[in-house]
N, C-alpha and C positions, 0 to 999 in steps of 0.2 A: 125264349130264354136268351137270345143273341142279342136281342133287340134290347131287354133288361141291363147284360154288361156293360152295351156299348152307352146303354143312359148314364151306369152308374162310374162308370169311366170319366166321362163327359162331367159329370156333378162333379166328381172327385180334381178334374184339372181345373174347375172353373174353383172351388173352393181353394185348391194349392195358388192358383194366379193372384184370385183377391187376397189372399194370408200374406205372399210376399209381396205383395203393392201396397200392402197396406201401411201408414204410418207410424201404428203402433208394433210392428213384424220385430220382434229383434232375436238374433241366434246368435251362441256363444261357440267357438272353436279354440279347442285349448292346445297350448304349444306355443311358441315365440312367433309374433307376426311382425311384419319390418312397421316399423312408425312412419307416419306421415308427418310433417309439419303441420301444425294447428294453423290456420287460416288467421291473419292479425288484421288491424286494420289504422286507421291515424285517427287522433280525436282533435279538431281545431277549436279551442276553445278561445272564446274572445271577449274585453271588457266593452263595455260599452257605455262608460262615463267618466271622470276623472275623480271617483270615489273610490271606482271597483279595482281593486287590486286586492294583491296577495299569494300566498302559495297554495298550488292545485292539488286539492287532492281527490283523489278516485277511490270508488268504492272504500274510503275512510283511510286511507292510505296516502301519506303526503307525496308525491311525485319527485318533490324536490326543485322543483320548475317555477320560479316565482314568474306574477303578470303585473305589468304595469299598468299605470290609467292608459285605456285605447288601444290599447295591446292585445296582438294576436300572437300566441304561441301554438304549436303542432308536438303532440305526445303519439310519442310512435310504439310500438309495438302492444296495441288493445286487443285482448281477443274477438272477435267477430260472434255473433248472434248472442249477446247477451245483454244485459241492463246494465247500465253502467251509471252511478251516482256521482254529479262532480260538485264541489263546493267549493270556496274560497277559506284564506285564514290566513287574516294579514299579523303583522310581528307581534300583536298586541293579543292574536289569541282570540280574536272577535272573527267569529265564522258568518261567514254568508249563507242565503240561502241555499237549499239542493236545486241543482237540474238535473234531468233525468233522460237518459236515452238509450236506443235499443241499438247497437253496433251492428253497422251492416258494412261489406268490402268497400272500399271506396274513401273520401273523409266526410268524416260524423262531425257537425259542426255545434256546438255550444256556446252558445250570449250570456252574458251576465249583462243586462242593461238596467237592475236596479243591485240593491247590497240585499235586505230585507224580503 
């Protein structure tokens, strides 16, 4: 009978250890917690011909940041671990194509070396 407990103890903390290690573990505790700052990160986006310009925009959203031909510009505060979509769209409304990239701490670098 002792022997049983101490098994079913044993199962019991090895199943609690894998539940909170696991990746998908999430617990909700309700009340006010203090906030953290969201982790950001920089996106260096660059042209790479004397066609590629225009204004940058993210995830469909204009930045406001115009680039010139050969031109490197730095957009600062990206959220970190997500997809981020950049394209171009010079004064005429003519979009470029998407690049695409997954933000990680550090600078996230982005080329435009053709328009299309």
């Amino acid at each position: 009978m002792k022997n049983c407990k101490l098994i079913l103890l044993l199962a019991l903390a090895i199943a609690m250890i894998l539940m909170l290690t696991s990746c998908n573990f999430h617990f909700t505790i309700t009340g006010t917690l203090p906030t953290t700052p969201e982790e950001t990160t920089v996106l260096v986006v660059s042209s790479g011909g004397s066609w590629i310009y225009g204004y940058i925009y993210i995830n469909e959203v204009n930045t406001g940041i115009y680039l010139l031909p050969w031109q490197t510009k730095r957009i600062y505060n990206i959220s970190c671990y997500q997809n981020v979509k950049v394209r171009l769209v010079d004064e005429n409304y003519f979009s470029s194509h998407t690049e695409e990239t997954y933000t990680k701490p550090g600078l996230n670098y982005i080329n435009f070396n053709y328009w299309w």
